[in-house]
N, C-alpha and C positions, 0 to 999 in steps of 0.2 A: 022571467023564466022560472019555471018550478026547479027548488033545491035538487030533485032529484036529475032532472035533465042538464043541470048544471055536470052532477056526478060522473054521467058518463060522459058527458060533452068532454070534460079532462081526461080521460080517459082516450080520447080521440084525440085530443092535441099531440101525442107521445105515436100514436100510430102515424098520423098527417105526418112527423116529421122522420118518420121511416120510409112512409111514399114517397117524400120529397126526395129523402136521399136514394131511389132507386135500389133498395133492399130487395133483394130476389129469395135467398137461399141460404143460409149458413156455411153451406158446400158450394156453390157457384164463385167461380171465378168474379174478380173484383174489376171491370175496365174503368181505372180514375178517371183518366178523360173526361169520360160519360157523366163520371159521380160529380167533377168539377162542374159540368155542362148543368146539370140538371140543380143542382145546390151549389151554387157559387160560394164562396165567400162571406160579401157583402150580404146576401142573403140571409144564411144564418146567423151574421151577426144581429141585422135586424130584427129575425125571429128571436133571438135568444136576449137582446135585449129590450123587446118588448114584455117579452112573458118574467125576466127578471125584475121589471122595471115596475110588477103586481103587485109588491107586499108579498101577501099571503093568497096563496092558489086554494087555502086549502074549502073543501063544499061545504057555501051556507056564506066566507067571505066576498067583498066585492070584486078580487082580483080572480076567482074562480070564475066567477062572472064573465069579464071581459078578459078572458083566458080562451072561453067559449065561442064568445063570438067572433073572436082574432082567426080563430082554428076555423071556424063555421065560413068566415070570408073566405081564405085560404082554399078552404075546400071548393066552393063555387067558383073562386077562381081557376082551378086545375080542372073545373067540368063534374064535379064530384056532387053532385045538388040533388040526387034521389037518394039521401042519409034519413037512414030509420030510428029514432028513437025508442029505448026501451027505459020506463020510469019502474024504480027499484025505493022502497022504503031505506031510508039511511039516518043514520045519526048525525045531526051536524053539530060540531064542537065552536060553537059562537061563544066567543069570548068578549060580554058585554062588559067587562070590567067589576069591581067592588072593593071594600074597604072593608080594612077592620078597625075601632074606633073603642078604647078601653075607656069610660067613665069619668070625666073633670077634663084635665087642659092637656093631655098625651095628643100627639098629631097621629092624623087617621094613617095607616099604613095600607099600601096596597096591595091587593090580591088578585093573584092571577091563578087561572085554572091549570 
């Protein structure tokens, strides 16, 4: 999947779990019941410890990735399957690793971005 569909794809996992918990209104009456009915428990522990369970979410890593297609199942399973994609130019901050290594027998030190 191209980096940038990954982008919003996460951007869609944070909405899915506003559908899930039956979010109407900021002003609308709350009936738990319902919000129990519809988001169990068990539920979101699963979700929340799947998407914990990534590393890093952030677009360009592998847990963005399979962030996306958690949320993309998700959706098909509540009927949600005519989802539009929009591809947006972004920066991805891939953090491939490197050293720094000063001349004779000094140990390389690592750098991070």
């Amino acid at each position: 999947m191209p980096r940038n569909r990954t982008f919003i794809c996460q951007t869609l996992y944070g909405i899915a779990a506003l559908l899930a918990l039956g979010v109407q209104s900021a002003f609308a009456s709350v009936n738990y019941d319902d919000l129990r009915a519809l988001a169990p428990e068990s539920r979101l522990r699963e979700t929340i410890g799947f998407l914990a369970g990534l590393d890093s979410r952030v677009t360009g890593y592998p847990g963005a990735e399979q962030a996306t297609r958690y949320v993309e199942r998700q959706f098909n399973e509540i009927g949600l399957d005519d989802i539009t994609l929009h591809k947006y130019d972004v920066s991805v901050p891939v953090e491939k690793g490197g050293f720094l290594q000063v001349e004779g027998d000094s140990p390389p030190i690592d750098l991070h971005g």
